[in-house]
MMTF fields as JSON, N, C-alpha, C and O atoms, coordinates in Angstrom:
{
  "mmtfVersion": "1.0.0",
  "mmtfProducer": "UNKNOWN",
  "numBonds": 223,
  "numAtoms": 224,
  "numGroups": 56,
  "numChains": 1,
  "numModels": 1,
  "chainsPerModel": [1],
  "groupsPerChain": [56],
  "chainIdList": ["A"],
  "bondAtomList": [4, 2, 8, 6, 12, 10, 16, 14, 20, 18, 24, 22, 28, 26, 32, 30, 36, 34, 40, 38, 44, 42, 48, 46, 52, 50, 56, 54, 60, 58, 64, 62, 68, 66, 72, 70, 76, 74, 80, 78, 84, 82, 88, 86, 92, 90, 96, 94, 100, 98, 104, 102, 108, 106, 112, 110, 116, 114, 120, 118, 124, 122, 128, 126, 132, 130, 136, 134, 140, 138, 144, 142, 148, 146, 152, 150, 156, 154, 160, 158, 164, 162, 168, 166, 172, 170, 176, 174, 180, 178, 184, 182, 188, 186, 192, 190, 196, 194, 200, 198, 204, 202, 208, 206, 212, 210, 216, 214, 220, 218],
  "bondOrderList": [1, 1, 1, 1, 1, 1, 1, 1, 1, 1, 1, 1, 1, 1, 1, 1, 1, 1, 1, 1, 1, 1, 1, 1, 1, 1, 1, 1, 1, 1, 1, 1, 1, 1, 1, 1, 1, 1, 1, 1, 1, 1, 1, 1, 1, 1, 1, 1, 1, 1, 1, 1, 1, 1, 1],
  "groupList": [{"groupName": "UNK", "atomNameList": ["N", "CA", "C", "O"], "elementList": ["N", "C", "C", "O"], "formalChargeList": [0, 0, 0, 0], "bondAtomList": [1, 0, 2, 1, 3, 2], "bondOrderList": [1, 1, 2], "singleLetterCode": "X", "chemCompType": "L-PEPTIDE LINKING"}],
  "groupTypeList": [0, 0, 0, 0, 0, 0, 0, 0, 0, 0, 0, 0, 0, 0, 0, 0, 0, 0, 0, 0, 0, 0, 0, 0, 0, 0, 0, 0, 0, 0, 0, 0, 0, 0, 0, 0, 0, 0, 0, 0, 0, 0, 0, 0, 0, 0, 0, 0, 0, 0, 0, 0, 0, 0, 0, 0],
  "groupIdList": [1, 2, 3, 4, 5, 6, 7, 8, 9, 10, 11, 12, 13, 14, 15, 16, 17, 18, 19, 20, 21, 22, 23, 24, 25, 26, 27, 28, 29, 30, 31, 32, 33, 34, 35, 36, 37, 38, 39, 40, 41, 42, 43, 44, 45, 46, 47, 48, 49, 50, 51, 52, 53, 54, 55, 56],
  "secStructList": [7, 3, 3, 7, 1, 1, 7, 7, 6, 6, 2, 2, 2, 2, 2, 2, 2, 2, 2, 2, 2, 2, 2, 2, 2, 6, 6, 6, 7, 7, 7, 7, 7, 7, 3, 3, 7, 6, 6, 1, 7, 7, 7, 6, 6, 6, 2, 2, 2, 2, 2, 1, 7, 7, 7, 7],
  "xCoordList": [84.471, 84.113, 83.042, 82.201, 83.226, 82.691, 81.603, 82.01, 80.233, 79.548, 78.457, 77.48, 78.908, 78.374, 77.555, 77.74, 76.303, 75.364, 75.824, 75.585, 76.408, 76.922, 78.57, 79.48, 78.656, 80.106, 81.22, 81.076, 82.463, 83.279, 84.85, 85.604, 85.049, 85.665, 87.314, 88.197, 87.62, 88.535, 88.707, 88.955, 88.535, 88.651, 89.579, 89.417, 91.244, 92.423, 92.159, 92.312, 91.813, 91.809, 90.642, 91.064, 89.598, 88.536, 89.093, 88.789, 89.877, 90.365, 91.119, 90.724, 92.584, 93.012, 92.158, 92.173, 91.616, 91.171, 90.39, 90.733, 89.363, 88.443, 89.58, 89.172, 90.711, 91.541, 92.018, 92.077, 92.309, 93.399, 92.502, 92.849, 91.104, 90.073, 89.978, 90.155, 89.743, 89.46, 90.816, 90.843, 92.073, 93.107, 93.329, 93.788, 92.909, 92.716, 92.169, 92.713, 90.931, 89.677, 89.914, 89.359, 90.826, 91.623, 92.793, 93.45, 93.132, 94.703, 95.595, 96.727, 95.67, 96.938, 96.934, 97.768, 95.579, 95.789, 95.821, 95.388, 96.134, 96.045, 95.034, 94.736, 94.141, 92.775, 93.034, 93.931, 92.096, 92.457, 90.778, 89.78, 90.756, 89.515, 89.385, 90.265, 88.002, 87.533, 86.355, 85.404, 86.858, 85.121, 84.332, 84.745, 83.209, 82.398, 81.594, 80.906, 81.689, 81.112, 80.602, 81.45, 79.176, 79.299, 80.194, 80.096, 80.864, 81.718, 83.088, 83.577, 83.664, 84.878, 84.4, 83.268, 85.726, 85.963, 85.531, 85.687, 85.114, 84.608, 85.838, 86.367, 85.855, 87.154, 86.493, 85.294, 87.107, 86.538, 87.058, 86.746, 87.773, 87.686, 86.706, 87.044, 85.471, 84.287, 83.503, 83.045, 83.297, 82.648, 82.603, 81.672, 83.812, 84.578, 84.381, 84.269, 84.363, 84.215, 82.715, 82.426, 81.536, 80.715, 79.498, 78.392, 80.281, 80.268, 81.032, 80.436, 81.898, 82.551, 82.595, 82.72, 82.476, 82.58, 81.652, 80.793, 81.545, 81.105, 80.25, 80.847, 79.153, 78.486, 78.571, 78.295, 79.054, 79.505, 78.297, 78.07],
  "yCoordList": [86.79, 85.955, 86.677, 87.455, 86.249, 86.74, 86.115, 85.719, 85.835, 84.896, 85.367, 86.114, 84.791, 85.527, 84.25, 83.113, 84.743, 83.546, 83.294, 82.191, 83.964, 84.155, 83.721, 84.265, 82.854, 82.445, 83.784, 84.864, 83.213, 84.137, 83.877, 82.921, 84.752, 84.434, 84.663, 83.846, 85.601, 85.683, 86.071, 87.196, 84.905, 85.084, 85.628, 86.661, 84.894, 85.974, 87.625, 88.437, 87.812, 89.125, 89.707, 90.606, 89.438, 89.72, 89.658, 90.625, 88.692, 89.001, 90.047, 90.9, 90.328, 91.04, 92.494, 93.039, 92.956, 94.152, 94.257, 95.085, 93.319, 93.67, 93.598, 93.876, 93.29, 93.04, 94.593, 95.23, 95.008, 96.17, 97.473, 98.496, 96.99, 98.416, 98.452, 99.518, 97.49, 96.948, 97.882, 99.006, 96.734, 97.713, 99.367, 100.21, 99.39, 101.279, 101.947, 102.908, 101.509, 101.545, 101.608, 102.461, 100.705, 100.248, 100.795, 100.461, 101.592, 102.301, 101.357, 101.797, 100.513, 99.432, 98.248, 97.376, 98.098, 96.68, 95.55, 95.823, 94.608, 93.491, 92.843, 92.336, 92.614, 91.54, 90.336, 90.196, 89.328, 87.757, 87.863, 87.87, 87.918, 87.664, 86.164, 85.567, 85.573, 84.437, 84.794, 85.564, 83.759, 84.04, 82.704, 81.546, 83.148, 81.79, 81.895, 82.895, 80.758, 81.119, 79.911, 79.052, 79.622, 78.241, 77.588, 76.367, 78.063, 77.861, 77.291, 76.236, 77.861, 77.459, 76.392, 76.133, 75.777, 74.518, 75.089, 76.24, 74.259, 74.764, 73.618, 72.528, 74.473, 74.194, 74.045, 74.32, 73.537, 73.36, 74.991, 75.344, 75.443, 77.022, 77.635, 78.802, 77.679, 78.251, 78.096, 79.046, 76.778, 76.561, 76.975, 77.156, 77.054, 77.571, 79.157, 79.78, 79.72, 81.351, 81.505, 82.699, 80.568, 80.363, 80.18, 80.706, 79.208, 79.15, 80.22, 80.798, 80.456, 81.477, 83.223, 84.18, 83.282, 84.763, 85.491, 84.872, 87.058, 87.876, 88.726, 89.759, 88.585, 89.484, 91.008, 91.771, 91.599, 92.934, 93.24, 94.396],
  "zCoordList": [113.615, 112.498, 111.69, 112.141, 110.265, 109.576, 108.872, 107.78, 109.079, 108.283, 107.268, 107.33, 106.542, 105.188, 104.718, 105.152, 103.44, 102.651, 101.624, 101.131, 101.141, 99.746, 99.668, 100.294, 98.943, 98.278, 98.183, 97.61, 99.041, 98.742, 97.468, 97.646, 96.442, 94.94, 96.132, 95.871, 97.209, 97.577, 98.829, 99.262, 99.474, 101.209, 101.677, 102.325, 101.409, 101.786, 101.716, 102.629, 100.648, 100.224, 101.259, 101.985, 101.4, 102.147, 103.541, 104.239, 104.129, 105.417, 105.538, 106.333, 104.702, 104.539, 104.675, 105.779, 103.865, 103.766, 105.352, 106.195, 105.54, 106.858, 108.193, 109.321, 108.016, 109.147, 109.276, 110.328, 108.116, 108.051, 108.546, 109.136, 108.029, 108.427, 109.929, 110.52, 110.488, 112.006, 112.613, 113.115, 112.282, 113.242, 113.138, 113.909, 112.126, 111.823, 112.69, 113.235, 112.964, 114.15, 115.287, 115.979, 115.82, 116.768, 117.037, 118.023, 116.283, 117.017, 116.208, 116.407, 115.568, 115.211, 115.768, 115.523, 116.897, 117.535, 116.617, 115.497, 116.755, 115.908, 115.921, 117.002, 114.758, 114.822, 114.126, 113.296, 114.541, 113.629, 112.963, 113.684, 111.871, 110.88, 110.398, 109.778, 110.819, 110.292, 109.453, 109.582, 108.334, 107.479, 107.561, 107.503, 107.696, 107.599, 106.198, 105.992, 105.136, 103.678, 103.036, 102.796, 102.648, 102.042, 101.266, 101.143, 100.841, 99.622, 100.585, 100.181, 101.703, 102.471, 103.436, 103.844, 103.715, 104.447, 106.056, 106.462, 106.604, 107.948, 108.952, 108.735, 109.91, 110.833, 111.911, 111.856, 113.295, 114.356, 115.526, 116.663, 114.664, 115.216, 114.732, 114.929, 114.105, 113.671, 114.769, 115.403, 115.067, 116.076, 117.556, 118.341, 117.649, 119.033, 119.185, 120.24, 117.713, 118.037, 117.628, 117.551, 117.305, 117.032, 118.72, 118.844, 119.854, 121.05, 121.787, 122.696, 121.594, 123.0, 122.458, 123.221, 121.182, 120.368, 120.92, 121.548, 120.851, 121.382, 120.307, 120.003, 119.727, 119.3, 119.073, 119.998, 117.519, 117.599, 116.71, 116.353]
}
């Protein structure tokens, strides 16, 4: 997850791109990108990777 202060104009796009750099990194593995942004709806999967997520 991604948590940012600042309003994001295009989250898809922002996942997109940070997803695609990640699996690059990774050999091709597959990553799931969450953003956290004042501006977006907050889900109860924020919280969950907010509690169980791993600090990078």
């Amino acid at each position: 997850m991604l948590q940012l202060t600042e309003p994001v104009n295009d989250p898809a796009g922002l996942m997109i791109k940070l997803a695609t750099k990640v699996s690059k990194c990774m050999y091709g593995r597959k990553v799931d990108v969450l953003i956290d942004a004042p501006n977006l709806k907050h889900f109860p999967i924020h919280d969950m990777v907010k509690e169980n997520g791993v600090l990078l």
